[in-house]
Each structure stands twice: as structure tokens, then as C-alpha cells.
C-alpha positions as CSV (number, residue, x, y, z in Angstrom):
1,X,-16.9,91.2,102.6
2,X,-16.3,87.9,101.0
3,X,-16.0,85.1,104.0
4,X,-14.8,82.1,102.9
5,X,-18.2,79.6,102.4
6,X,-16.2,76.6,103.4
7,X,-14.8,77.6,106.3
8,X,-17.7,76.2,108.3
9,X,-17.5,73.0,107.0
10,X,-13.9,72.4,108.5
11,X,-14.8,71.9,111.6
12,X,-17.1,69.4,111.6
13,X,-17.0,66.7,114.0
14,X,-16.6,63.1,112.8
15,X,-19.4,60.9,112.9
16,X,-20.3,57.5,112.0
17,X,-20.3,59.1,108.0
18,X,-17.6,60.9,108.0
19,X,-17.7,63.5,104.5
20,X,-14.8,64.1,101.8
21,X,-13.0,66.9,103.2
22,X,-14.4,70.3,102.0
23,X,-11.3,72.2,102.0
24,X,-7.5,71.9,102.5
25,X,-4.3,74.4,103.4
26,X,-2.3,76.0,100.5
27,X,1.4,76.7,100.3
28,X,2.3,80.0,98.6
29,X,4.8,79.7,96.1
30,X,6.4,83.0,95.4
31,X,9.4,84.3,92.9
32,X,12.9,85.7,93.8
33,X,14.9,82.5,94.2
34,X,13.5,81.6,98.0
35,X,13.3,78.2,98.3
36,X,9.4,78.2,98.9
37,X,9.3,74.9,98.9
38,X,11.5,74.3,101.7
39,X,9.5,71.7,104.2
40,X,7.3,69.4,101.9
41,X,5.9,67.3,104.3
42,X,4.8,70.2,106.8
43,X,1.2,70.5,106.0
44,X,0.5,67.5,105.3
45,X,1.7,66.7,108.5
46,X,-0.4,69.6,110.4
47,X,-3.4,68.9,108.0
48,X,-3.7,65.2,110.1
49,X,-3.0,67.0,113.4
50,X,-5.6,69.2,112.8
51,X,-7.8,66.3,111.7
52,X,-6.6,64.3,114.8
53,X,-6.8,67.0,117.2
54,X,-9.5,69.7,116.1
55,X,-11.9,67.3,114.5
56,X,-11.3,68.9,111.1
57,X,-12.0,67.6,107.9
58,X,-9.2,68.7,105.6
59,X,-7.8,67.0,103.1
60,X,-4.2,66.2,103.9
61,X,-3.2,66.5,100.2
62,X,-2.4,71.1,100.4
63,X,-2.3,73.1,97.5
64,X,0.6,75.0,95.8
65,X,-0.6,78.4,94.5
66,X,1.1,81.2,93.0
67,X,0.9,85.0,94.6
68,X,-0.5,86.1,91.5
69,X,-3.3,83.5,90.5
70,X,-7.1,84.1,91.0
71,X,-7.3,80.2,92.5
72,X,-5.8,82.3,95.9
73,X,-9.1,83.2,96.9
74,X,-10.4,79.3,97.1
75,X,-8.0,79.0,99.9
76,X,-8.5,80.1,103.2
77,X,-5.3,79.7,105.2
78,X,-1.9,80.5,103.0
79,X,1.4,79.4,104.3
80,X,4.5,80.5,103.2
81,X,8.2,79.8,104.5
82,X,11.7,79.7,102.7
83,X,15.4,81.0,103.8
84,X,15.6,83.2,101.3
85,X,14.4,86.0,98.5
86,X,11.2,87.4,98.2
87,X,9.7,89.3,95.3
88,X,5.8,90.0,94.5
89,X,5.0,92.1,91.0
90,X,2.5,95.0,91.6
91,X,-0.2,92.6,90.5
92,X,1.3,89.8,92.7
93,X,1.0,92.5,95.8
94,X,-2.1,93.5,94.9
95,X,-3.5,89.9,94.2
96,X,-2.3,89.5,97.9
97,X,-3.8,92.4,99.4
98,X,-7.2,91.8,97.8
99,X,-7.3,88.2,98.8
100,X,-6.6,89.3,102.6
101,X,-8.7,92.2,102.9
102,X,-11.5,89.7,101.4
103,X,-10.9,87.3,104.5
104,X,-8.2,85.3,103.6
105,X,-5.4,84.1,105.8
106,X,-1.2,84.2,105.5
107,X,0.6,82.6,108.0
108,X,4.6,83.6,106.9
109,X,7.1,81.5,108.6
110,X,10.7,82.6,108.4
111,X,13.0,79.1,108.3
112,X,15.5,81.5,108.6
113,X,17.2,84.0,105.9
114,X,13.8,85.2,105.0
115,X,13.2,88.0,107.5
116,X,14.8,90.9,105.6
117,X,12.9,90.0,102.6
118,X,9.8,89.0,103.6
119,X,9.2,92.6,105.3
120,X,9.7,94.3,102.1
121,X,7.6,92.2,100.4
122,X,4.6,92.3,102.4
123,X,5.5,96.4,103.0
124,X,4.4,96.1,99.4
125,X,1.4,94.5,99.4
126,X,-0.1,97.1,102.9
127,X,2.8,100.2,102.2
128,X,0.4,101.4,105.2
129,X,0.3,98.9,108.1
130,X,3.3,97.5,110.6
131,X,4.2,94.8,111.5
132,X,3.2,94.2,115.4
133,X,4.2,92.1,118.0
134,X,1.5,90.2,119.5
135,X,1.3,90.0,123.3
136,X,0.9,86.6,124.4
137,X,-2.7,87.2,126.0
138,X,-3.8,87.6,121.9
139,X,-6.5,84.6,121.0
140,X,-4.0,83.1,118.4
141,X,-1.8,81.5,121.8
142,X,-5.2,80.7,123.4
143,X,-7.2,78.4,121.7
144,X,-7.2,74.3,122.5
145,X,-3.9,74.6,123.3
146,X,-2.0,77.4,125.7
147,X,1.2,79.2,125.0
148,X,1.3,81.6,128.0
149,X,4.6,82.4,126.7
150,X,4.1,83.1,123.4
151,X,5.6,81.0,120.4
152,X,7.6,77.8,121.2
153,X,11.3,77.6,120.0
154,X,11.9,74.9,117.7
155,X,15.7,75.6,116.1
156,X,17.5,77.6,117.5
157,X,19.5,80.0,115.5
158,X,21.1,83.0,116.4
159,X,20.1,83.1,120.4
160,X,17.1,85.2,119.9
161,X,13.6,84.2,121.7
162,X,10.9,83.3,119.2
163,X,8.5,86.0,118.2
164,X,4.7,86.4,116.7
165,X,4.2,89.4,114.4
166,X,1.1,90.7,112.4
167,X,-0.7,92.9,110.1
168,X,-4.3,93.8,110.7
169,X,-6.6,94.9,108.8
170,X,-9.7,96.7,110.3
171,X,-9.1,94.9,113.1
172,X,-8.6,92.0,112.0
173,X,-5.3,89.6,111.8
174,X,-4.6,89.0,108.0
175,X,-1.5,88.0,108.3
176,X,0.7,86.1,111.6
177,X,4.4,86.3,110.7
178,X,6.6,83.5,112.8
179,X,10.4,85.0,113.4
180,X,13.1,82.8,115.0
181,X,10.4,80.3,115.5
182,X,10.8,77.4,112.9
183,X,7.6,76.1,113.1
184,X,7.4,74.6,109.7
185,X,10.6,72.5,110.5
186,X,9.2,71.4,113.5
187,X,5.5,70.2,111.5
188,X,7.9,68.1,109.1
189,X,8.5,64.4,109.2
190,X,10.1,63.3,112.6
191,X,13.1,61.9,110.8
192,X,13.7,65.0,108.6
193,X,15.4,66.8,111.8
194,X,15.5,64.6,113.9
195,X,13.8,66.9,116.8
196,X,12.5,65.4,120.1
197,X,8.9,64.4,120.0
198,X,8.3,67.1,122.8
199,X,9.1,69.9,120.6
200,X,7.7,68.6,117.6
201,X,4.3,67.7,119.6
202,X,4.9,72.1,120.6
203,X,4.8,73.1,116.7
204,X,1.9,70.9,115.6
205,X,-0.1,72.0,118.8
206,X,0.7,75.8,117.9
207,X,-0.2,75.1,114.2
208,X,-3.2,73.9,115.1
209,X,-4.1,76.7,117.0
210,X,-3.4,79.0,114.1
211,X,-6.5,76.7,112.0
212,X,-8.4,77.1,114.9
213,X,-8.3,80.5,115.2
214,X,-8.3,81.6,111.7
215,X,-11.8,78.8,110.9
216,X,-13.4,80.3,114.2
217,X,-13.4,83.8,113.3
């Protein structure tokens, strides 16, 4: 199974030569009118977290890439987000699939509206896998930072606690699905929404510990 060569090199620790940065996050750009685009400066944000904090080498400067296009598989980590539509072609869905079953990564945060199109979609690209809720003892709230409690609330929306969800296949998490969460928001620029530095500080950590757990399997 194809495992991402670069992944290695994300995690190396800065020395007094530090190298260009071997690899950097992508943002999924999808069709069906959902504002994919929604949070611009989120990854660049978490990218310098990450660098910060993890002593990764990514480049701050992500990629877009479409659901359909072969450049997927350069990228090891996929985010996606938006508020609203989503629609994958058969090729699209089965672009997807065959980019996570070769070790690829999605991380789908819903900035709310996107819930009852995103399940579809991705019911599309693995008709036979559900979605799962992930107890907070799973890795993904455990690595160099601790959420005992699961995913931190960042906007609140409708009342509802946040909650972790996933697809795995053979075993493996492909895909980590972020419901009445609003983690993206909370990676943006601090004056964007204006949240307290606390609960920002509580998204990048819990980003970060998605990286980390996706570069250290």
C-alpha cells in the first residue's frame, strides 16, 4: 500500500540548518455550491502551529486541490469544510476512495450547514462503511496535547456538544469528521471572529494533534 514518502520528513526537528519544507496541508475544493473556501487563513494558521509546536517543517503556503485530480495523492492530510452543498461525480468518489485506501488522510469539518451533505457524499465514496463516534480514549485526543473530553467547542450553534466521527478502513482512520465543533473557525485569524485566545489556543492545539497523529502512523 502506497504510504506517503514524505511523511517522514515532516517531522523533523529544527536544527541549526533548518531544510525547505518537504510537504504542506491541502484544502479540498469540491462542487455543489458549498462554499469550500470558507476559512482562508485556517491552514496557514495551523501549518505555523504545527511548525511552532510539533517541530514540523511544512510549508505554510497549503494547496487547493480538486476531488477529482490525480495531484490528490501528493498530499497527505486533506481538509475540507464549508456550510453548505456537497457533490462528488463517480470518478470524484472514486478518486477519493482510492486516495484514502492508499494512505491518504481527510479531515471534514462541518462550519455548519454541511452535515446533511457531507454524509451523503462520503456514503458515496465507502457505500459500505459508517460513520463512528470515536470514544475519547481514541489516539487522535491523545497525542502532545489531551482532550479527555473529546473535541473542544469553539461556536456554538444549535446547543449540541461537539462530536468526532470516522471511517476506517482496515483498521485504519481515513477519514475524522468534526460535527458541531468549528475547528476551522477557531484556526482562522484572531480578528476574523474575534474568539478568546483560550479557545482559539483549544483548536490549534486539537489541529495539531490531528498532524500528529496522522504523520505518526
Amino acid at each position: 500500500m502506497l504510504r506517503f514518502l514524505l511523511l517522514s520528513l515532516a517531522l523533523l526537528f529544527t536544527t541549526s540548518w533548518t531544510p525547505a519544507p518537504a510537504l504542506k496541508l491541502a484544502l479540498l475544493k469540491y462542487r455543489g455550491g458549498g462554499d469550500w473556501y470558507a476559512n482562508p487563513t485556517s491552514l496557514v494558521n495551523l501549518t505555523k502551529f504545527c511548525n511552532a509546536n510539533l517541530k514540523t517543517n511544512m510549508d505554510p503556503d497549503y494547496a487547493t486541490v480538486d476531488v477529482g485530480s490525480a495531484e490528490l495523492f501528493n498530499y497527505p492530510f486533506l481538509h475540507m469544510t464549508g456550510h453548505g452543498n456537497v457533490v462528488f461525480s463517480d470518478a470524484e468518489a472514486l478518486n477519493l476512495r482510492l486516495y484514502l485506501m492508499a494512505g491518504g488522510f481527510l479531515h471534514i469539518d462541518d462550519n455548519y450547514g454541511m452535515d446533511r451533505y457531507v454524509r451523503p457524499a462520503m456514503k458515496k465514496v465507502f457505500p459500505e462503511l459508517e460513520m463512528v463516534e470515536l470514544p475519547f480514549e481514541h489516539e487522535i485526543y491523545h497525542q502532545k496535547f489531551k482532550f479527555s473530553n473529546g473535541l473542544p467547542k469553539i461556536h456554538e450553534h444549535d446547543g449540541k456538544p461537539p462530536r468526532g466521527y470516522g471511517l476506517f478502513w482496515e483498521g485504519r482512520l481515513v477519514v475524522f469528521y468534526t460535527h458541531e465543533c468549528d475547528l476551522g473557525d477557531g484556526w482562522e485569524d484572531p480578528e476574523v471572529h474575534r474568539d478568546p485566545e483560550e479557545v482559539r489556543q483549544k483548536a490549534l492545539q486539537m489541529g495539531a494533534n490531528l498532524v500528529q497523529y496522522v504523520f505518526g502512523q
